[in-house]
N, C-alpha and C positions, 0 to 999 in steps of 0.2 A: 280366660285371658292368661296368655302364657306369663312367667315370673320375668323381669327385667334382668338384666346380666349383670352382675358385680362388678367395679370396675375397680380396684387401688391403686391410686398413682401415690408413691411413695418418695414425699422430696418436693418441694415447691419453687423449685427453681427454674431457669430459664423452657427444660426439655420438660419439666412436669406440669408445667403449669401453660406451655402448648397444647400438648397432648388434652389438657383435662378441659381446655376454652373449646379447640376442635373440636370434641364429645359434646357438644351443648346441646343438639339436635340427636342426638344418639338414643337407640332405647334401651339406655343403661343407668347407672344409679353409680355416679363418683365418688369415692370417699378419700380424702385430697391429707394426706396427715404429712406433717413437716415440726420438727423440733422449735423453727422459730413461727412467728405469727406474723412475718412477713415477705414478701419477697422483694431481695434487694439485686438491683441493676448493677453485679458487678465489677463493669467494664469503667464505670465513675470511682469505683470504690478508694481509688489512689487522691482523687480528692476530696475527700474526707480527712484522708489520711495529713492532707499538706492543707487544710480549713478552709479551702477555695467551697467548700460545699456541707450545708448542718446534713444528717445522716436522712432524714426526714426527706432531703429532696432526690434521694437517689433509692428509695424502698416506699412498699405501698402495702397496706396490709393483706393480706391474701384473702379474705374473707371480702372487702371490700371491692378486689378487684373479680369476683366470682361472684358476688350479693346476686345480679339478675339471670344466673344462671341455676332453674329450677333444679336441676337432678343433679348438683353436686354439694356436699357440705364437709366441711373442714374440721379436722378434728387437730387439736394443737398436741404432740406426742413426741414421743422415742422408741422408735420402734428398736427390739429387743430380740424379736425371733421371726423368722420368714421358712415356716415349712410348703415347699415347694410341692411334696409329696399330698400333704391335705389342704393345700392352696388355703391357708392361713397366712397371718400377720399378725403377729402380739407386738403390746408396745406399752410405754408405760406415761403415766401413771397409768396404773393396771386397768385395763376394760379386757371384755370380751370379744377375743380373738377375731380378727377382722377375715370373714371368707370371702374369698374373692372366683371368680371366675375368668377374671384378666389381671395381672399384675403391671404395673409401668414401675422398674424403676429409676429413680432418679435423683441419686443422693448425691450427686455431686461428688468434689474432691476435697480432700485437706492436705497441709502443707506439709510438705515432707523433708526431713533432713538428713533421711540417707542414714540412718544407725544413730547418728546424734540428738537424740530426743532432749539431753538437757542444754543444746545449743536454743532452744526457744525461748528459756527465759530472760538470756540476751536481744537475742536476736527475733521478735517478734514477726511472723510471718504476716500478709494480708490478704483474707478469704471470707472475714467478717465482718459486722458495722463494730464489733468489741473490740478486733483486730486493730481498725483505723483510729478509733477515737483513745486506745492504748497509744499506738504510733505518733500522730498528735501530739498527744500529752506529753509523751517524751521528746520530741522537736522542739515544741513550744517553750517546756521545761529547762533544754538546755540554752536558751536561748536568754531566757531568764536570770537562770544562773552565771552562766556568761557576763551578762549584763553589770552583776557584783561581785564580782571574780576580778581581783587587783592583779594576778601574776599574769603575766602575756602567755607564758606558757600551759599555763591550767585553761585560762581563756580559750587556747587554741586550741586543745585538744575537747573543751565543753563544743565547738564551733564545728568539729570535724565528724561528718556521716558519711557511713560505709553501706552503700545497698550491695549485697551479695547476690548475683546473678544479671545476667545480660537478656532477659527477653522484657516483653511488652512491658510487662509489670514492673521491674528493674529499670527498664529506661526512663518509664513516665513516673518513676517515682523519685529518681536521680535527677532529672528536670524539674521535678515541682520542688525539692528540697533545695537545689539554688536558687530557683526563681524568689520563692519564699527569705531564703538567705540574703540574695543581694537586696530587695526589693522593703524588706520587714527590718531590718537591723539600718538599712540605711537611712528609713523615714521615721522609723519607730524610739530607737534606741541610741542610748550615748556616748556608752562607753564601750558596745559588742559593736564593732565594723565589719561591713560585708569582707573586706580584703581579708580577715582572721578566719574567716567560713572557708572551708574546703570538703568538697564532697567528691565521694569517691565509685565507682562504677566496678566493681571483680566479675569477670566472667570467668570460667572455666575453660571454657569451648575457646575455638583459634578467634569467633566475633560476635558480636555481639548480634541480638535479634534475626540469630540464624535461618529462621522460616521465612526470611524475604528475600530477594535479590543482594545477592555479593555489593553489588554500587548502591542500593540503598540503604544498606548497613551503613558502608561509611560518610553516606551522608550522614545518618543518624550520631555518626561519631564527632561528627564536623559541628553539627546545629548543639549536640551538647557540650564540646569544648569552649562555642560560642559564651554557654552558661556557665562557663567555669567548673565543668564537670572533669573530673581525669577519670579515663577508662583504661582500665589492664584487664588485656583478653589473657589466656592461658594461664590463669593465677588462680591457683587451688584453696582453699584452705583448709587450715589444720587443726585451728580450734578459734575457740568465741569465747570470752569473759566482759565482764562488765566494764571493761574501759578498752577493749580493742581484738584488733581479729588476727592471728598470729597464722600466716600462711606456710606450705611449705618448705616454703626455701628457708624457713626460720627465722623469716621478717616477722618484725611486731608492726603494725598500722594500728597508731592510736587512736582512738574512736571513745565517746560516750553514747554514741547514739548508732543505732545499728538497723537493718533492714534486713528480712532476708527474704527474696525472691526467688530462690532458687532452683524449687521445683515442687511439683505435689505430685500426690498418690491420691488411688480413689480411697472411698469410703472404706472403713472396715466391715460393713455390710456387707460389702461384696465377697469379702476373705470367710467371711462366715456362712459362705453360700455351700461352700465344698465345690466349686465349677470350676472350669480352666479359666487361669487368670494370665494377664502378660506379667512384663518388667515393672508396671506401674500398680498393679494390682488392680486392674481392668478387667472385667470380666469378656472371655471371647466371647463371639455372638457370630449367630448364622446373619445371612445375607437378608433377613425380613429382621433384624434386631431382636430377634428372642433367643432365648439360650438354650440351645441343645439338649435336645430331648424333653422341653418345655414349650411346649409354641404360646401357650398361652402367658409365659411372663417374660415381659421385656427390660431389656436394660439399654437405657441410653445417656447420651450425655458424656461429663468426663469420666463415669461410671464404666462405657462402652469400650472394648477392642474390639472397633468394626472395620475391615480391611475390605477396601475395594475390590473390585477386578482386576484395576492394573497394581496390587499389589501394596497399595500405600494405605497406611492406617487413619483413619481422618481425624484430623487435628481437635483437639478436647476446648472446643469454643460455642461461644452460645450461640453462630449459627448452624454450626452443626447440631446442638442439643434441639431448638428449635424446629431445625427441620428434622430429625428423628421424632419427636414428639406430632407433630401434625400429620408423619406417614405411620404411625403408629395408631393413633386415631381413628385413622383412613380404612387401617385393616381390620381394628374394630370394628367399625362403623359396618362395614363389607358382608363382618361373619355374623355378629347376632342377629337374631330370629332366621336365620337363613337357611334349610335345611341342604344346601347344596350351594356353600358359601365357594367363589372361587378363588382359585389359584391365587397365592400371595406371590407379588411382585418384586425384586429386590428392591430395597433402598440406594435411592442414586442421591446423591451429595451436590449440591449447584453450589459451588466455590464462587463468593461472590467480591473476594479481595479478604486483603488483612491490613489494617493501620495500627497504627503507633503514635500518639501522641508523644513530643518532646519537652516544651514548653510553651510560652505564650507565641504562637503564629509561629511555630515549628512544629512539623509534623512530617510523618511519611506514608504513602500510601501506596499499595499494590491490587491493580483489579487485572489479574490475567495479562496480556502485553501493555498496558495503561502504567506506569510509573510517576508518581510524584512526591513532590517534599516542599518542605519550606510551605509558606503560606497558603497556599492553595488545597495542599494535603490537609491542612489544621482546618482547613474550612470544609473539605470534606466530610475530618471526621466529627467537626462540630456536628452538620447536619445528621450524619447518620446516627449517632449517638443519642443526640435529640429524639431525632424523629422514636426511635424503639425505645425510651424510657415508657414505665408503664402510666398511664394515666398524664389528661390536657395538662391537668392543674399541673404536675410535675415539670412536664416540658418549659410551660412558660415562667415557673419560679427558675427553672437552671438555664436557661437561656438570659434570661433576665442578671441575674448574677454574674455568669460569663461575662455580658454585654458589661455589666457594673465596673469587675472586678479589670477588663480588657481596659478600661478608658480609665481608672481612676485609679490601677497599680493595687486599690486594698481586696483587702480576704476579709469577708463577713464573716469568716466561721472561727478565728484565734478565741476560739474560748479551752481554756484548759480543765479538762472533765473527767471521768475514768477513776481517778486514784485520788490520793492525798497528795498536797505539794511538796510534802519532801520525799526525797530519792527514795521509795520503797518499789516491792513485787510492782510486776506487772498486773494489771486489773484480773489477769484471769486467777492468780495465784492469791490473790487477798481470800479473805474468810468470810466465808457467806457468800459471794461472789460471785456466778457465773459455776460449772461445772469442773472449773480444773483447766489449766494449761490443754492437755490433751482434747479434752471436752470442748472447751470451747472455741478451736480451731478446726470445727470439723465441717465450716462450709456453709450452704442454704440447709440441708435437710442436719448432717450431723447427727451420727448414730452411736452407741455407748460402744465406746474403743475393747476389743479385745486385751485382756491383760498380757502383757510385756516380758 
C-alpha cells in the first residue's frame, strides 16, 4: 500500500483551516500547526474590542472544530524554519522537523506601522482576541477615569478617541466607540456625559473605505456623523505618544485613548522565505497559488500576492483566503496517488461583495451593481456574518446578544480584563505576558518576528 502524502497547512486561520476541512476525504495525512489553539472569526473581532461581544463567542478551538476529521491532528507551535529545498518545517517548542510533501501556507497578517514600530504602544492595532480585550481595557478604563476626573478639561481629553485609518476596520470601530460613548456614559455614568465624548476618524487617502463605490463612502461618512463621529480624509500623521496623535501639519489632537487601523503586512514568514515579495510583504504566487519554482507549497491568504488576469490583485479578506484554501485542496485532492495527475487550473476569485458595518442598524453594502446602506445593509451583514461564524452554538450565543444588546441599548461584555486598573503597558508589554509587543500582534498563526 503506497505511503499517504504529507500535507502542512501552516496557520489556522480563515484560508488554512478551508484548505485542511476540504482535505477530509483526501488520502493525505494534515498536520494543522498554528501559534494559537484557536481560530478566531475576525471580521467580529471590533467587537470584542467595543464588549458588544466575550472573545469566546467569536473563536472556537481548532482542535474542536477538526475532532471528526480522521487524517488531520493539530500540533499547537511557532514555526521557526520552512526549508523549501528539503520540504521541512521546524517550529518550536522544539520537535522534529515537520516533512511535508505539500505545504499550505497561511499565516495570515500583522499590523503594520510603516517604520513606526514604537507607535504600538500607544496606539494598539486589532488582529487579535489580546489586541481587543487590550483595546477594551483602555476604552473601558477611560471611561472610568473620566468618571473621577473633576477638571472638564482632563475629562475631555480621558473622553476623546482617535482611530487611525479609514477602511473596514477604522469605521466599525469608530462606530462602535460612540455607540458605546453615547449609549454607556449616558445610562451608566454621572459625572462622564456622552456630550464630553468625541471621537475621531484620520484617514490618509482623499476617503474613507476606498474599496467601495465613491457614493457609498459618503454615505458611510453621513451614518457616522449621525454617531457623532468627525472624519478627516487627507490627514497624515507624524507621531503618537500617550495622550495624543500629533499630525503633519503640526496639529496636536488630544487623545488618551488611541486605535490604530491603519494598515498591515504579511507575516514575517514570508520575508524569511527568500521569494519575491510585493509592497506589503506578500509573497508573488503563480496563477494555481504556489510559489515559483515550488508547485508543491502554497501561499494563500493575506500572505498571497495573487493577481488576476485582468491585472488587479485580490483583496487580503477571508473570502478570498477561504476560497484559495478549498482550490488548493481541490489540487491536492487531483494529484496524489495519481500517476498522471492533470493540468492545474488557475485560480478564479467569485467577488461575492464587500460590507462594512457602522453602527447599530447602519451599515453599507456592495455585491457587484447591488448598493446598500442604512438598515437594510446592517441586515445583511448581520446575516452573513452569522451565518460563517464557526460552529451552531456560536451563531446562536452572537445572534442572541445582537438581538439583546439591539433592544435593550446594553453591552454584556464591559468587563475590564487584560492588565491592572491603573494606567500601566499595554497587556502585550507586562512581564510574563504574552510574547512581546511585536509577538503578540502577529495575527491567527503569528511567527517569531525577524530582528529589527
Amino acid at each position: 500500500m503506497a505511503e499517504r502524502s504529507q500535507v502542512v497547512v501552516v496557520g489556522g486561520g480563515f484560508g488554512g483551516l478551508a484548505c485542511a476541512r476540504a482535505l477530509a476525504r483526501a488520502n493525505v495525512d494534515i498536520t494543522l500547526i498554528d501559534r494559537q489553539n484557536h481560530h478566531l472569526f475576525q471580521p467580529l473581532l471590533y467587537q470584542v474590542a467595543m464588549a458588544g461581544l466575550a472573545p469566546s463567542e467569536i473563536a472556537a478551538p481548532i482542535r474542536s472544530v477538526v475532532r471528526k476529521q480522521a487524517n488531520i491532528r493539530v500540533l499547537l507551535g511557532e514555526v521557526t524554519n520552512i526549508d523549501l529545498a528539503a520540504h521541512t518545517v521546524s517550529y518550536e517548542p522544539a520537535g522534529a522537523p515537520l516533512h511535508y510533501d505539500y505545504l499550505v501556507l497561511a499565516p495570515g497578517a500583522r499590523t503594520h506601522y510603516f517604520g513606526h514600530d514604537e507607535w504600538e504602544l500607544y496606539a494598539p492595532g486589532l488582529k487579535s482576541i489580546d489586541d481587543a480585550v487590550e483595546i477594551r481595557r483602555r476604552v473601558l478604563l477611560a471611561f472610568e477615569t473620566a468618571e473621577r476626573e473633576p477638571d472638564p478639561e482632563k475629562r475631555a481629553q480621558l473622553l476623546s478617541f482617535v482611530v487611525i485609518g479609514g477602511g473596514p476596520t477604522g469605521v466599525e470601530v469608530a462606530g462602535a466607540i460612540a455607540e458605546l460613548s453615547r449609549f454607556a456614559l449616558g445610562r451608566d455614568f454621572r459625572v462622564a456625559r456622552p456630550s464630553e465624548s468625541r471621537v475621531l476618524l484620520i484617514e490618509a487617502g482623499p476617503r474613507v473605505l476606498a474599496g467601495f463605490d465613491p457614493a457609498l463612502s459618503e454615505k458611510a461618512v453621513l451614518q457616522l456623523a449621525e454617531l457623532g463621529v468627525h472624519v478627516r480624509t487627507g490627514t497624515f500623521v507624524e507621531g503618537i505618544t500617550a495622550h495624543g496623535v500629533r499630525l503633519r501639519t503640526g496639529e496636536l489632537l488630544r487623545a488618551d485613548t488611541i486605535v490604530w487601523a491603519a494598515g498591515v503586512a504579511s507575516s514575517p514568514l514570508i520575508a524569511a522565505l527568500n521569494v519575491n515579495v510585493d509592497r506589503q510583504g506578500r509573497a508573488m504566487v503563480d496563477s494555481d497559488c504556489s510559489l515559483p519554482g515550488h508547485s508543491e507549497a502554497f501561499v494563500i491568504g493575506d500572505a498571497a500576492c495573487f493577481v488576476d488576469k485582468r491585472g488587479n490583485t485580490l483583496p487580503g479578506v477571508s473570502p478570498t483566503a477561504m476560497q484559495m484554501g478549498r482550490y488548493v485542496a481541490h489540487v491536492i485532492s487531483d494529484e496524489v496517488g495519481n500517476p498522471t495527475p492533470p493540468a492545474r487550473t488557475a485560480f478564479q476569485y467569485v467577488d461575492k461583495g464587500s460590507m462594512a458595518t457602522i453602527g447599530r442598524s447602519r451599515a453599507i453594502a456592495q455585491v457587484q451593481d447591488l448598493h446598500l446602506s442604512g438598515f437594510l445593509a446592517w441586515l445583511a451583514w448581520l446575516a452573513v456574518h452569522i451565518w460563517y461564524l464557526i460552529g451552531f452554538r456560536n451563531r446562536l450565543l452572537v445572534l442572541f446578544d445582537w438581538a439583546w444588546s439591539y433592544l435593550t441599548y446594553r453591552r454584556g461584555a464591559r468587563l475590564i480584563t487584560g492588565g491592572r486598573l491603573h494606567a500601566g503597558p499595554p497587556v502585550s508589554q507586562a512581564p510574563g505576558v504574552g510574547t512581546g509587543a511585536k509577538g503578540a500582534r502577529q495575527g491567527a498563526l503569528g511567527v517569531r518576528a525577524a530582528p529589527r
